[in-house]
Every structure is written in C-alpha cells, then in structure tokens.
C-alpha positions in Angstrom: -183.6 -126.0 72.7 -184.2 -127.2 69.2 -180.5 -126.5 68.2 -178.9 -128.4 71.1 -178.5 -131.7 68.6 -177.0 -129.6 66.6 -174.7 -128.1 68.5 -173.8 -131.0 70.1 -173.0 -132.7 66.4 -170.9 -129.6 65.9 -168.8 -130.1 69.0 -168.6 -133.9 69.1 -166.9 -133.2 65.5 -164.6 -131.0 66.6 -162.8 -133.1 69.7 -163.6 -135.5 66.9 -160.7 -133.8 64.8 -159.0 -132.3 67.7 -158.8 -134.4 70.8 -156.7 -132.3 72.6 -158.7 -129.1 72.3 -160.2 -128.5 76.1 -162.4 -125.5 74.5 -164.2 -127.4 72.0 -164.6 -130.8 74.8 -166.4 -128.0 77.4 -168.4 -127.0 75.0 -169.7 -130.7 74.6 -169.5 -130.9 78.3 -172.3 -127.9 78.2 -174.4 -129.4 75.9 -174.3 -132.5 77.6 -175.1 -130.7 80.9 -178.3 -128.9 79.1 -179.4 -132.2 77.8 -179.2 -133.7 81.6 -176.4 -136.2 80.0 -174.3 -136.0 83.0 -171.8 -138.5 83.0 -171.0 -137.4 79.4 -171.0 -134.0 80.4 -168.8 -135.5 84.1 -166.7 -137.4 80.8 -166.0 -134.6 79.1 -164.7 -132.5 81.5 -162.7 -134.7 82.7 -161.2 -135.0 79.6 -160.2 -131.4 79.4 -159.1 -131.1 82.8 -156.6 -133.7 82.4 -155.3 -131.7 79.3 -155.5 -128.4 81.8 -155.5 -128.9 85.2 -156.0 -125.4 85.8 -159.6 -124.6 83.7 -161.7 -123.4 86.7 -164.5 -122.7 84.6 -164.4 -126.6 83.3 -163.8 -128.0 87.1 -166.7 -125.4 88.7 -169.1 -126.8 86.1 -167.9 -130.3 87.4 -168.6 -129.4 90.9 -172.1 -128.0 90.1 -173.6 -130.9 88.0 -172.8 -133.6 91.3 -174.3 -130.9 93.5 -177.0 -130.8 91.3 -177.2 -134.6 91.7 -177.1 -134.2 95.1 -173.7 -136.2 95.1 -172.1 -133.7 97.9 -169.8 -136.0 99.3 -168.5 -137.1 96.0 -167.8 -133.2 95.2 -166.1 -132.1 98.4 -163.6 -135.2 97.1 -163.5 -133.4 93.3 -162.2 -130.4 95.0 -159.7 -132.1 97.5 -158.1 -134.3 94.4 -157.9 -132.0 92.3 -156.3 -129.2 95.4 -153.6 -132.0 95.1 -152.8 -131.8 91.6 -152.9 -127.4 91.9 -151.0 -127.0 95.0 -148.4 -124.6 93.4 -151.2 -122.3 92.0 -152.8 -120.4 95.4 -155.4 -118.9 93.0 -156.7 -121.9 91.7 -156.6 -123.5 95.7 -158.7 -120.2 96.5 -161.1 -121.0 93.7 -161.3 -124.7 94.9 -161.5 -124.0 98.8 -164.5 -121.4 98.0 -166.5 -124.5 96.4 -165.5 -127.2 99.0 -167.1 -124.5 101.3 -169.9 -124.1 99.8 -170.7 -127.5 99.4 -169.9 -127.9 103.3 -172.3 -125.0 104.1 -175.0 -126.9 101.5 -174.3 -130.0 104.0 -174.8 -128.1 106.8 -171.1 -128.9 107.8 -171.5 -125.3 108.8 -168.4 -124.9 111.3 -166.1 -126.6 108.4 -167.7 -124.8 105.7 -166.8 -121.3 107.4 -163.6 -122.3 108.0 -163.0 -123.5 104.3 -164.1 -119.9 103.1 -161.5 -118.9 105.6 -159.0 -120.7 104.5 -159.9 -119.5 101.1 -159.7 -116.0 101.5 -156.3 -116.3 103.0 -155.1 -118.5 100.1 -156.0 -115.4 98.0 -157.1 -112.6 99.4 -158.0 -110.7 96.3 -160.5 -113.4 95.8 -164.0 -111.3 96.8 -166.7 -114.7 96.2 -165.4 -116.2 99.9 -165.3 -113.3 101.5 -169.3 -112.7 100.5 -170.2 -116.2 101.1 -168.5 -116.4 104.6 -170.1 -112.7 105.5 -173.7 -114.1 104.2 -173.5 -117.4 106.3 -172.0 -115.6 109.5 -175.5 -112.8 108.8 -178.0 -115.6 108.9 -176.7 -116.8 112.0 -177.1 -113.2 113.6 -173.2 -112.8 113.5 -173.4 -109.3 112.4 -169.9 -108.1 114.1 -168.2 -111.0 112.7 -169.8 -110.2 109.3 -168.6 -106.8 109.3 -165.2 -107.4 110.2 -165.4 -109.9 107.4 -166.6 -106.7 104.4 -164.3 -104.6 106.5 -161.2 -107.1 105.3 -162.9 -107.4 102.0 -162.6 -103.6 101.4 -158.9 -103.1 102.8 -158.2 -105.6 99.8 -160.5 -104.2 97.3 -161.5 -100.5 98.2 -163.1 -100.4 94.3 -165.9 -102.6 95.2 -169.0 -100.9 95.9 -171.3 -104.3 97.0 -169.6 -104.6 100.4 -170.1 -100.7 101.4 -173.9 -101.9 100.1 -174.0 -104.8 102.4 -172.4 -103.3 105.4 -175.1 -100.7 105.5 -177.4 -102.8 105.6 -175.8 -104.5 108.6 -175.5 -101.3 110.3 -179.2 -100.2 110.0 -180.0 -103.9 111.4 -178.0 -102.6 114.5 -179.7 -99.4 114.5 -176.2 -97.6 113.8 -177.4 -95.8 111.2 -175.0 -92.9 110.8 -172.7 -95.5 109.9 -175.5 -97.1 107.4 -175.6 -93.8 105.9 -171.9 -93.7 105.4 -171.3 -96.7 103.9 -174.6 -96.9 101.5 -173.4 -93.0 99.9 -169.8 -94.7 99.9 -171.3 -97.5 97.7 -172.8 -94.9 95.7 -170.0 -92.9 95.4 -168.0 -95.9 93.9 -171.0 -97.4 91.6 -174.0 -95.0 91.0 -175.6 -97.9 89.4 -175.9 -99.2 93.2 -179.9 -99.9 93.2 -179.6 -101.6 96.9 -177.6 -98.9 98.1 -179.9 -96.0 96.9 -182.7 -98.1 97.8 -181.9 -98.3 101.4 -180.2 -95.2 101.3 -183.7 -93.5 100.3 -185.6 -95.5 102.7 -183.2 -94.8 106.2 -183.3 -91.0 105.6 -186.9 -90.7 104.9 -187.9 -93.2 107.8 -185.3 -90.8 110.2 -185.9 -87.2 108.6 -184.0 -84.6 110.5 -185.3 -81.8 107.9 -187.9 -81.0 105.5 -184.9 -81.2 103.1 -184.0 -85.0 104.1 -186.6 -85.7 102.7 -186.3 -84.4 98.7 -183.1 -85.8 99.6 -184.6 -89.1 100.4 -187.0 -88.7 96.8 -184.1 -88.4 94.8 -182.5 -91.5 95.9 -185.4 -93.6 95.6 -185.9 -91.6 92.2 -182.4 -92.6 91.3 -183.3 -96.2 92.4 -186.4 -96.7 90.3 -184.8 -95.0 86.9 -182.2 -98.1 87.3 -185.1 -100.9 88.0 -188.6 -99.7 87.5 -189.9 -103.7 88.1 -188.3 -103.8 91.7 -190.8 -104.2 94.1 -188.6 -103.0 97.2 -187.8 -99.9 95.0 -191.7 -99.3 94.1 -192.5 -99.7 98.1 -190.0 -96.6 98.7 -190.4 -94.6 95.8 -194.5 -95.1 97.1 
C-alpha cells in the first residue's frame, strides 16, 4: 500500500518520542513485516517484548515471520526461550506450546508436535486453538476416535462452542454413525444458528438418508438456512441444488 511510508514515518516517530511504548514499536513491527523488512520487523518486536514479556500478539507475529522464512528450527527455539522467561504465567506457556506444536507438525516432527498440543491443552485447558489443531492432525491421519475424544474434552471445557459439535458430526457421518452426526450438527445449531457447516451437512445427511417425505422439507430448510448465510459457497449451492 501507498500509505505504508507513511505509516511507517508515523510509527518510527512515535518509539522516536516514546521508546518504551511496546504499542507504538508493534505497530512499526507490522509495517515492517508488510514491507518484507523482517529483521526490523524481528528488531522491533524484540524490542517490545523485552519491555512485556507477556504480549502474545507481539511474540506470535515473531513466530510467524521465521516460519514464513522458513527458519523452523530457529522458531521452535523463540518459543522455548521465551517459555523460560513466562514459566509463572500457564496461559502464556499454553499460547507458546500451541506454536511450538505447530511448528513441529509444519516439520513433520508429527509425534512431538501432537504431544506439544497436548501438553498445551493441559497447561490451559480453556485454551480451544490446541485442542482443534491436535483433533485436525489426529483426522488426517484417520484417527477419528482419538479425534473425537479430543472435541469431546474440548466441549466438557467449553460447552458454548458450537465449532466442535460442527466438527464432530462430521466425524460421525465419516463413520457412518449418523444418528450421532445428526445430534451433534442440530447441537451446533442450537448453540450458533449462524453455523453454515453444520446446516450444511445437517441438510445434506437427512436428505441423502430420508426416512419421510417430511425429512425432506426438513432437509430444504437447512440447506435454505445455509445458503441465506453464504450464497457464494459452493458446497452450500451443491446441496441447496
């Protein structure tokens, strides 16, 4: 963008003036990031961080820019430094053990990135981001159980979330248990109307099975519902067809 100098100008004048301001240096960071300047960007952040060690949002961006660089080794030692300097925070350790295991699962360190996500999710267990990237990992390697047991926690901790009922369905109908899809796609529903996936799938395993003529206006409305809240989805226009 055009206004990137600018900005930049802007923010440089401000940690400029104010040195110790960790807002207005990841801001620059941004920029910097935007502009493919990463070792300001890198420079920058570090700057902050060492004013607040606990600025997730500042080390995250950190993490990203060296696995955007490809620089995976150098990232999984980011987040083990800087584990050391939070250790009385397990929120932040969560947060920092969820991108170590990513990055391990990005390196294919697959049996050490799962248990990372683990160790993650028992750190803080109201954390939901381990719990989906553990379930997703354990799905691609045909693990369903394992990944059900895994939303199954999820939901004991956070019964408001409507994206695990979503994504357990969908792991039900893959095992052809599909009253259980049923339940747990109307659950997500239940909990977030807004649930495209769920009335999606929901309209697409009740007109695929129809017990009754009526199943089936019950299948229309749920597609119906589905294509009001995302006309451009392609998997919505396939069911709704």
């Amino acid at each position: 963008s055009n206004k990137l100098p600018e900005a930049r100008l802007i923010f440089e004048t401000l940690t400029r003036e104010n040195p110790e301001n960790p807002a207005a240096l990841f801001r620059l960071g941004l920029v910097n990031k935007t502009e493919k300047q990463f070792d300001a960007a890198m420079d920058n952040w570090q700057k902050a961080l060492a004013i607040n060690p606990n600025l997730m949002d500042v080390f995250s961006n950190m993490v990203s820019v060296l696995a955007l660089q490809k620089k995976y080794d150098q990232a999984v030692d980011l987040c083990d430094s800087h584990a050391d300097k939070t250790i009385d925070s397990p929120i932040i350790q969560s947060v920092i053990l969820n991108l170590k295991g990513n990055l391990l699962l990005e390196m294919e360190n697959t049996d050490q990135g799962k248990s990372t996500l683990e160790q993650a999710i028992d750190k803080n267990p109201e954390y939901l981001t381990p719990y989906f990237s553990l379930a997703r990992t354990l799905t691609r390697e045909g693990e369903f159980d394992k990944a059900i047991t895994v939303y199954k926690n999820l939901i004991e901790k956070r019964p408001d979330q409507a994206s695990p009922h979503a994504l357990l369905g969908n792991l039900y109908e893959r095992k052809n248990q599909l009253e259980l899809a049923e339940k747990h796609y109307k659950r997500a529903l239940a909990i977030s109307p807004e649930s495209v996936t769920a009335a999606n799938n929901l309209a697409f395993l009740i007109s695929e099975y129809p017990e009754s003529p009526t199943d089936l206006e019950q299948a229309k409305e749920y597609a119906e519902r589905a294509f009001k809240l995302n006309p451009e989805n392609p998997l919505v226009l396939d069911t709704l067809g």
